[in-house]
PAFI-10977 format. One record per residue (C-alpha): residue number from 1; x, y, z. Coordinates in steps of 0.2 Angstrom, whole numbers, plus 2048, in hexadecimal, padded with zeros to 3 digits. Example, Ala and Ser with C-alpha at 12.3 -4.5 7.8 and 13.67 -1.06 7.14 Angstrom:
# PAFI-10977
+------+-----+-----+-----+
| lofi |   u |   v |   w |
+------+-----+-----+-----+
|    1 | 83E | 7EA | 827 |
|    2 | 844 | 7FB | 824 |
+------+-----+-----+-----+
//
This chain:
# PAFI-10977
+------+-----+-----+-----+
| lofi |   u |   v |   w |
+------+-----+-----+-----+
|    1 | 072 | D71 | 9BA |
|    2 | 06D | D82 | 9C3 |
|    3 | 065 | D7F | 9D6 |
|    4 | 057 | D84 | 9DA |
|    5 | 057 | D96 | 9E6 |
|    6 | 058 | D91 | 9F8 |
|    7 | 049 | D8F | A02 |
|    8 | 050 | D98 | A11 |
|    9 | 05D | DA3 | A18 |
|   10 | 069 | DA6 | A25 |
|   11 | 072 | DB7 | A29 |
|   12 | 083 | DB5 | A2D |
|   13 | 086 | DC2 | A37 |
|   14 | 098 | DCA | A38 |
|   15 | 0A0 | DCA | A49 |
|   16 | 0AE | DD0 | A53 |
|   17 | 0B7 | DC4 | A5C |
|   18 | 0B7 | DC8 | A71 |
|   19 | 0C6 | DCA | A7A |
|   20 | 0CB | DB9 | A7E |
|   21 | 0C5 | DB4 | A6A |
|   22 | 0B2 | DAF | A6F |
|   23 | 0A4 | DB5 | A66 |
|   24 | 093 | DBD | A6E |
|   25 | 08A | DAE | A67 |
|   26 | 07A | DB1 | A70 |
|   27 | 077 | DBF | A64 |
|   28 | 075 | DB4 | A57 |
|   29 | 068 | DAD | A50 |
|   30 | 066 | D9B | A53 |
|   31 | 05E | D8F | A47 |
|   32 | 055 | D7F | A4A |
|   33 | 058 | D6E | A42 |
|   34 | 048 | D63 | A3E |
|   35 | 048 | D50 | A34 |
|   36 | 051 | D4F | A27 |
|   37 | 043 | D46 | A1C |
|   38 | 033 | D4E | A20 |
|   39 | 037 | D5F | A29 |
|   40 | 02D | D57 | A3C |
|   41 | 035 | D5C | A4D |
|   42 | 044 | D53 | A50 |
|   43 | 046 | D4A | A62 |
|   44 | 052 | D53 | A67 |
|   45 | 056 | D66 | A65 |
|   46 | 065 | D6B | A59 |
|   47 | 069 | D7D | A5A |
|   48 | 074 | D84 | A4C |
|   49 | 07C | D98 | A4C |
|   50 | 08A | D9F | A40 |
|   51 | 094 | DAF | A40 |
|   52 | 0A2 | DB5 | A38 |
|   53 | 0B2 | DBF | A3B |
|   54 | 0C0 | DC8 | A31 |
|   55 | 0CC | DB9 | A34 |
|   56 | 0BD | DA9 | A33 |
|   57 | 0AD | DA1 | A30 |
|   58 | 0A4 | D98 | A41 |
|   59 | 096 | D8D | A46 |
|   60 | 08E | D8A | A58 |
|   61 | 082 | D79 | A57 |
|   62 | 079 | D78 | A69 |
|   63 | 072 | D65 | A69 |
|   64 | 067 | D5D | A74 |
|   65 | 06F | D4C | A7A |
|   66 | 06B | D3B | A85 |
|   67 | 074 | D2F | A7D |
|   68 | 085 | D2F | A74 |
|   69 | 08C | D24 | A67 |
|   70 | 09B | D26 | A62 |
|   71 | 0AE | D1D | A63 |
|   72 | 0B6 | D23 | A51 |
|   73 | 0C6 | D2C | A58 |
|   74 | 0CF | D2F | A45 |
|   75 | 0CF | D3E | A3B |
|   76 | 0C4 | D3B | A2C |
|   77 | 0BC | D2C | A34 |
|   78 | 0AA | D25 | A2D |
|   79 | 0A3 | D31 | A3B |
|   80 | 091 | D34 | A31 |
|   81 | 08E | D21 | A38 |
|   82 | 08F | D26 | A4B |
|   83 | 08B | D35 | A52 |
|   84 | 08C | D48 | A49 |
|   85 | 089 | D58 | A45 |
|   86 | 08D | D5F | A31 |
|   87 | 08F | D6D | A29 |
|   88 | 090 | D70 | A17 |
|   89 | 097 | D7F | A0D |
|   90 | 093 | D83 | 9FA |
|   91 | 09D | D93 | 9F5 |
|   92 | 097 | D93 | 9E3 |
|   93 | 086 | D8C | 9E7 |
|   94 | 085 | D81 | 9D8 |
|   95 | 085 | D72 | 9E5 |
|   96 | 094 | D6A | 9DA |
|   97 | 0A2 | D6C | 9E7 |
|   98 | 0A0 | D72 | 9F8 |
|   99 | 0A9 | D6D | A0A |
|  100 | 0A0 | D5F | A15 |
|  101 | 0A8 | D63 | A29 |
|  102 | 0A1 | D56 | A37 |
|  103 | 0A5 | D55 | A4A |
|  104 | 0A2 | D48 | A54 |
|  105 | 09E | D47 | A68 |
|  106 | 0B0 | D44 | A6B |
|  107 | 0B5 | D52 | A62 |
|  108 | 0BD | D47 | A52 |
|  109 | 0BD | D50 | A40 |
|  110 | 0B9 | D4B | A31 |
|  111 | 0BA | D59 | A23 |
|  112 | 0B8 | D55 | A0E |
|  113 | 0B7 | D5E | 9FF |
|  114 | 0A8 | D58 | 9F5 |
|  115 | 0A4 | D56 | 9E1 |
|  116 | 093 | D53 | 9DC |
|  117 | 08D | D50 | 9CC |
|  118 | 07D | D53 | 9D1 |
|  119 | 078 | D42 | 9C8 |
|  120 | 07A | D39 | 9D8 |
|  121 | 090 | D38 | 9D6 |
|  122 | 097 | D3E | 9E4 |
|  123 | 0AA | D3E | 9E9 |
|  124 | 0B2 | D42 | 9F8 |
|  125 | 0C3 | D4B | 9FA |
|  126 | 0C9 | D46 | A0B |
|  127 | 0DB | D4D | A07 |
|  128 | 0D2 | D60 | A0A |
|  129 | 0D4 | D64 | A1C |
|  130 | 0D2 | D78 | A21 |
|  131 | 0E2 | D7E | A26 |
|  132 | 0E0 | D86 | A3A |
|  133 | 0CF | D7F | A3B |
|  134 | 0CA | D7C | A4D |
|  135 | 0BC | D72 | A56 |
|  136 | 0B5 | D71 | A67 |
|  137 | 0A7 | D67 | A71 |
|  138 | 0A2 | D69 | A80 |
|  139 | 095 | D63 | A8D |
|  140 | 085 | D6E | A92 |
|  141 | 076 | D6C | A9C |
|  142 | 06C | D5D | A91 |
|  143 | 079 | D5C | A84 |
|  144 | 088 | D62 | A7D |
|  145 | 08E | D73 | A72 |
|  146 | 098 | D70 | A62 |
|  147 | 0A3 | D7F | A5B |
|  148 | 0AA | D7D | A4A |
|  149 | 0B7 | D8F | A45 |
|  150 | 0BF | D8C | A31 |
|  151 | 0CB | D9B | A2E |
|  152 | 0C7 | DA5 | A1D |
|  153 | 0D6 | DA2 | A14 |
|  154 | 0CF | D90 | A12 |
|  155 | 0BF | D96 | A05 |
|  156 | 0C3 | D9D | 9F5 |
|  157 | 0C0 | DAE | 9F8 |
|  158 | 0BD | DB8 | A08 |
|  159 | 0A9 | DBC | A08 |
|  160 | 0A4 | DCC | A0C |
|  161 | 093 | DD5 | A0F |
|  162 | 086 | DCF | A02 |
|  163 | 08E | DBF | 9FE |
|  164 | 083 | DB0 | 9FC |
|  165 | 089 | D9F | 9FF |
|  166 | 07D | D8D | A00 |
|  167 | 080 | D82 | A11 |
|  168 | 077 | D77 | A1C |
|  169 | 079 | D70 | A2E |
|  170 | 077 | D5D | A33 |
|  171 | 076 | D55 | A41 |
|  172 | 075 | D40 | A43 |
|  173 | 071 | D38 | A54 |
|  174 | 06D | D28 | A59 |
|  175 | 063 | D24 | A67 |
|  176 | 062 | D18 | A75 |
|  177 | 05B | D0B | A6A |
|  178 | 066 | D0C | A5E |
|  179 | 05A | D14 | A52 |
|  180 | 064 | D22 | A46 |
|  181 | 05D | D32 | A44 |
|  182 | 060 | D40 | A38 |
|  183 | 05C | D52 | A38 |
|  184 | 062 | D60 | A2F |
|  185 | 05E | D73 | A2D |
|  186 | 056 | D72 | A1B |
|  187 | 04F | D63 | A1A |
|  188 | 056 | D59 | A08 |
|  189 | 046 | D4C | A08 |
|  190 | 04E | D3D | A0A |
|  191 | 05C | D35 | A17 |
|  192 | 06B | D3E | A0B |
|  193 | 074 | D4E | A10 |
|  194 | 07B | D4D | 9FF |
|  195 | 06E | D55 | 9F7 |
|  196 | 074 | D6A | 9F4 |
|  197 | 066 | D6E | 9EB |
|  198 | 05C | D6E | 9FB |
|  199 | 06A | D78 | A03 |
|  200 | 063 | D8B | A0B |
|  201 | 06D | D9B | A08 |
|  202 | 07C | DA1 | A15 |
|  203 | 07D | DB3 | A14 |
|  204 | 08B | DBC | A1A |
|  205 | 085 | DD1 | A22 |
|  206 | 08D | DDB | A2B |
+------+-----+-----+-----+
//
């Protein structure tokens, strides 16, 4: 099965790292999550950047937050039941394998290797953890800041300028009621992040 072309595209921008190993991510441009089902303005605002650099791949979600649920504290704990944001990777772009990351408010990690079948089999590898890979969450002003930096020697080939992988951004929240919300970059159609062919285009420029 060959996916469809993406419907929209991100420029990864290369970046060199500042002198204490921060990047300038306020050059970047920022893209907005909406609902995951109908594309509608989501609640709350969910901010997503991404750069990269000779020695890894990262990702800056700024989120909107007034409630927080969250209490898993294991690594690879169900965290997509609480409180998240997501990213997913597709190096090949044929939506049959790619790497599912998630952080929670309390900073917890949960990190897999997916196979799709694209027939709706899907199997997750929670053996595959990115070797260095570091995580941060902090509190801002209405919210918290989410940084996510996956060194390259965890992808199958370094990219370089031109290279074109498929990806998507998540976010799950749930609010004071108790009422679950899902948003994600491009939206799939239905409550299921799981769907590739709905993925947009990373690509990596210098």
């Amino acid at each position: 099965m060959t996916l469809p072309a993406a419907s929209a595209t991100y420029r990864c921008r290369f970046v060199e790292p500042l002198p204490d190993g921060s990047v300038p991510w306020s050059e970047l441009e920022a893209i907005g999550l909406t609902e995951v089902v109908t594309g509608a303005r989501p609640a709350l605002a969910t901010s997503v950047r991404a750069c990269w650099t000779d020695a890894d791949l990262r990702f800056r979600f700024e989120c909107e937050d007034d409630h927080v649920a969250a209490r898993m504290t294991g690594h690879d704990d169900p965290l997509y039941e609480e409180d998240v944001v997501e990213i997913f990777l597709d190096e090949t772009g044929d939506g049959m394998e790619y790497y599912e990351l998630e952080v929670s408010p309390l900073n917890v990690v949960f990190d897999a290797l997916v196979r799709n079948d694209l027939q709706g089999s899907i199997e997750a590898d929670l053996d595959w953890h990115p070797a260095g890979m570091t995580t941060s969450v902090t509190e801002a002003e209405g919210g918290r800041v989410y940084e996510v930096r996956i060194p390259m020697l965890n992808f199958k080939r370094m990219p370089v300028e031109g290279t074109v992988w498929r990806w998507n951004a998540y976010r799950i929240d749930e609010d004071r009621q108790g009422v679950r919300h899902y948003w994600a970059w491009r939206p799939t159609g239905a409550v299921n992040y799981h769907r590739p062919q709905y993925f947009g285009a990373l690509s990596f420029v210098k």
